[in-house]
C-alpha positions as a Python dict, from the first residue, in 0.01 Angstrom:
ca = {
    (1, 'X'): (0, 0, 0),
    (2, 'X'): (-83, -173, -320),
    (3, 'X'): (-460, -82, -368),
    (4, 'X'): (-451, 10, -52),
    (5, 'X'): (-708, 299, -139),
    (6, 'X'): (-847, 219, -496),
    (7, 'X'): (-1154, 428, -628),
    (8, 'X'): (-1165, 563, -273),
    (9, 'X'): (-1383, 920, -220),
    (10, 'X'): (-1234, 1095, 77),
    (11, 'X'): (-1480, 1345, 283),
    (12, 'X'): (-1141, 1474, 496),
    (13, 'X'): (-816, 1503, 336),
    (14, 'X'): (-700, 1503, 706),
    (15, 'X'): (-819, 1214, 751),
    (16, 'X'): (-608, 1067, 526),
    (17, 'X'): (-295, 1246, 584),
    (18, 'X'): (-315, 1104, 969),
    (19, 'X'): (-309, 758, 825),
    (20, 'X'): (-45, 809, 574),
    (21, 'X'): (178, 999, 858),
    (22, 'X'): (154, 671, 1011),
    (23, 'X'): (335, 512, 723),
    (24, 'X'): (743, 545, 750),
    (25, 'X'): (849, 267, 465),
    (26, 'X'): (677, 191, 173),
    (27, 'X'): (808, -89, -131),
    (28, 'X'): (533, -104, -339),
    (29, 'X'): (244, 162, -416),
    (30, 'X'): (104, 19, -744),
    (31, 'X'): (-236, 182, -805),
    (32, 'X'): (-279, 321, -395),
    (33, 'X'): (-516, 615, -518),
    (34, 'X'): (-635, 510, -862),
    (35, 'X'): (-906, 713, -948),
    (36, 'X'): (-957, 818, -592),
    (37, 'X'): (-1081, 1193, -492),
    (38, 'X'): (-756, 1307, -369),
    (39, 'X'): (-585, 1622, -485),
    (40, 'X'): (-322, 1568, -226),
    (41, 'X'): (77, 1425, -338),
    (42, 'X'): (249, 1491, -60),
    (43, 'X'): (284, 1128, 67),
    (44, 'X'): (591, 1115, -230),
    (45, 'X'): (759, 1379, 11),
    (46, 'X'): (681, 1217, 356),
    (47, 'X'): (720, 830, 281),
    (48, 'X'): (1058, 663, 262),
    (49, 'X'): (1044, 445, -38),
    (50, 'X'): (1220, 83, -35),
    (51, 'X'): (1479, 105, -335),
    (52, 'X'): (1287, -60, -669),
    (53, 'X'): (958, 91, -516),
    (54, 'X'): (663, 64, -815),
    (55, 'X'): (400, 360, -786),
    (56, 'X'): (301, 265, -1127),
    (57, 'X'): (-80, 379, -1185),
    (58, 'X'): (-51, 558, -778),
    (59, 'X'): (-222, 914, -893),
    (60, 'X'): (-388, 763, -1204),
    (61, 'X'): (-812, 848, -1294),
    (62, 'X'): (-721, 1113, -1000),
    (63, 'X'): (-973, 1434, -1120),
    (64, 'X'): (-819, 1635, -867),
    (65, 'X'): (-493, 1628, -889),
    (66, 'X'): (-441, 1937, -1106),
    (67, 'X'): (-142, 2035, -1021),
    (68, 'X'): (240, 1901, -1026),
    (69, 'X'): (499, 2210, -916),
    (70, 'X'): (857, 2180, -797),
    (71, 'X'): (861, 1787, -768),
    (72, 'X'): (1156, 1578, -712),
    (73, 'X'): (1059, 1200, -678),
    (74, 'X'): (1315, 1004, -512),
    (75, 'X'): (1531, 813, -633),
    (76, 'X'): (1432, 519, -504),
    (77, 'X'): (1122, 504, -707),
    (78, 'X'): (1201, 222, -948),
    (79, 'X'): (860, 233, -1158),
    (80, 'X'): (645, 526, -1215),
    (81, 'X'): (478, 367, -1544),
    (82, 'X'): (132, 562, -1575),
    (83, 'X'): (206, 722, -1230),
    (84, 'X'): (-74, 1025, -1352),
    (85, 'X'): (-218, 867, -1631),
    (86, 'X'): (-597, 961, -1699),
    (87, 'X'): (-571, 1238, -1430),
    (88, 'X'): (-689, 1591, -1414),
    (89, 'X'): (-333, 1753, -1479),
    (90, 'X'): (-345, 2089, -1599),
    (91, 'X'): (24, 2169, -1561),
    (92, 'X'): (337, 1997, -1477),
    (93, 'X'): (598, 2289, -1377),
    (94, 'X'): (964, 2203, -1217),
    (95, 'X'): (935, 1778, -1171),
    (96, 'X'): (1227, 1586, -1174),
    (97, 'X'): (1274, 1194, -1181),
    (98, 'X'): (1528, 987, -1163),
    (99, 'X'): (1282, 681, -1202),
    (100, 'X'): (1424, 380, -1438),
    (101, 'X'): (1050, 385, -1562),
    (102, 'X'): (813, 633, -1660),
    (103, 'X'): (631, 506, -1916),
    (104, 'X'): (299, 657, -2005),
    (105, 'X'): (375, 847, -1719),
    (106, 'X'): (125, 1154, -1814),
    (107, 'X'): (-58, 981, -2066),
    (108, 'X'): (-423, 1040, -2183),
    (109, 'X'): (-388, 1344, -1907),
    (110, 'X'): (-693, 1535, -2133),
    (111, 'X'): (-654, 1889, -1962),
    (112, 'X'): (-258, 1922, -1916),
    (113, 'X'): (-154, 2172, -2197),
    (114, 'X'): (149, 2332, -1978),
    (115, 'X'): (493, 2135, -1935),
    (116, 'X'): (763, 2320, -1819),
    (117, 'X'): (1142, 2214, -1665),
    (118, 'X'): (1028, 1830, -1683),
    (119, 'X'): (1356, 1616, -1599),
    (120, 'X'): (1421, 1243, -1597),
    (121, 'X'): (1800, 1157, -1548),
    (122, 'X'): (1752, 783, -1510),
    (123, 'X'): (1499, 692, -1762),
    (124, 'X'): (1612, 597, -2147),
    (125, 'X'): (1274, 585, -2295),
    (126, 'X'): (1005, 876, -2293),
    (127, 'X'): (759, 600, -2438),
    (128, 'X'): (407, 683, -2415),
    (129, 'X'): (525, 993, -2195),
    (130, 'X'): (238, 1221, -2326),
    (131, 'X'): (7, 954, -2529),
    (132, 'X'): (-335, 1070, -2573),
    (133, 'X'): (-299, 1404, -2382),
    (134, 'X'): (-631, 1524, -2606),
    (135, 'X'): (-535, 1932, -2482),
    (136, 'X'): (-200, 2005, -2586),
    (137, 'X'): (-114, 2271, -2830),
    (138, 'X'): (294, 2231, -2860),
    (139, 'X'): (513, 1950, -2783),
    (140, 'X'): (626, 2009, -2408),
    (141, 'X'): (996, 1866, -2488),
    (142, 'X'): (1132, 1897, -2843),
    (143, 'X'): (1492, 1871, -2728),
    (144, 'X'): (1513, 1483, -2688),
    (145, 'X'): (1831, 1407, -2452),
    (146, 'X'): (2116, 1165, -2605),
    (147, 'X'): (2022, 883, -2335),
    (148, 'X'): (1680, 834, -2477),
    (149, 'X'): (1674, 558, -2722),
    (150, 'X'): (1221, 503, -2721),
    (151, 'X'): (1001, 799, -2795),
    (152, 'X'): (784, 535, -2962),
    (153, 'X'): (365, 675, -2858),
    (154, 'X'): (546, 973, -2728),
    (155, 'X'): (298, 1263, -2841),
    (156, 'X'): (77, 995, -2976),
    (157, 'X'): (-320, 1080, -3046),
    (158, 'X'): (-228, 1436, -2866),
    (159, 'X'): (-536, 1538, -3100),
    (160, 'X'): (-507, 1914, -3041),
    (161, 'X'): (-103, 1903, -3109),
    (162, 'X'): (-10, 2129, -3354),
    (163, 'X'): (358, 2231, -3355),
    (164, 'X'): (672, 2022, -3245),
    (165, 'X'): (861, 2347, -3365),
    (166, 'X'): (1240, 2312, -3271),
    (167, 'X'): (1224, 1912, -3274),
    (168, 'X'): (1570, 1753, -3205),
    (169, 'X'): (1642, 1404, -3285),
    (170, 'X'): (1953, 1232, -3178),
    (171, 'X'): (2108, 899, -3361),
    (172, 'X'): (2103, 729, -3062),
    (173, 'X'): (1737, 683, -3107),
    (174, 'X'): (1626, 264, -3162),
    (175, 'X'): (1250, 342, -3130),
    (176, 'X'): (1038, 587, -3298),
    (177, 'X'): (722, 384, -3384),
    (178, 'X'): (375, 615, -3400),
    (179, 'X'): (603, 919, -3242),
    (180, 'X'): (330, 1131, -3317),
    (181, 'X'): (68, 883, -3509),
    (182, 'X'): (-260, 1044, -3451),
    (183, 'X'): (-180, 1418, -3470),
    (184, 'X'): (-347, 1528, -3746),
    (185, 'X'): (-357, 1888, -3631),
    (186, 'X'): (30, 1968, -3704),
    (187, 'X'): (108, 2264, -3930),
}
């Protein structure tokens, strides 16, 4: 499904859930809805994803998609590099990953300014994680778990950033380059 629907505008949303019901194995999803019209995620509950599976840039420039709430994305997901980058997020509330990848995951996500219960078990670098988000207020995780080792970009040009209040470092961290370069709003 690489592609598959790149820069798409869909008219029915049923539409497109018939096709995608259709769809029982997928192994690669590298930028299926870029910048599409969809609001719609539910294909990462109803698709049984190859192990190693890349979604990297799936959801990303999606306007829509406002929205991510009690998410679990499987473990099979190998690569969800800039899975929602550039998209209309707003919130992100009870998503866990288990992804090897996530870099730049949310990044440059203008709107999102609420982060709450974000998990990833398999990753060891947040890299890029939040990079750019232009409308956040407070650092979304300040409590950096031991197995990360790269928060390099992590809050990066977050413009509107201005407390990272109750910041925990660990030693086990190799890469902090331009952490939060860019946030000239911090107090």
């Amino acid at each position: 499904l690489s592609y598959c629907f790149y820069g798409s505008s869909f008219s029915s949303p049923a539409r497109l859930n018939n096709v995608l019901n259709h769809i029982t194995t997928v192994s690669n999803m590298e930028y299926c809805f870029y910048g599409t019209s969809t609001s719609n995620i539910e294909v990462l509950n109803s698709v049984n994803f190859l192990p190693g599976t890349s979604l990297r840039y799936c959801f990303a420039g999606c306007p829509n998609i406002t929205e991510l709430s009690d998410v679990t994305l499987s473990s099979n997901i190998g690569d969800a590099s800039y899975m929602f980058s550039e998209s209309g997020l707003r919130s992100v509330n009870n998503v866990s990953t288990s992804c090897n990848i996530i870099v730049g995951m949310f990044s440059y996500c203008d709107n999102l300014v609420e982060v709450n219960n974000f998990t990833a078990s398999a990753t060891t670098s947040y890299e890029s994680l939040f990079e750019g988000c232009g409308g956040m207020t407070v650092a979304p995780i300040t409590d950096i778990p031991n197995t990360i080792v790269n928060i390099s970009k992590m809050y990066k040009d977050c413009n509107s950033l201005i407390s990272v209040d109750g910041l925990v470092l660990h030693g086990n961290i190799t890469n902090a380059t331009e952490f939060i370069a860019g946030c000239n709003n911090l107090i």
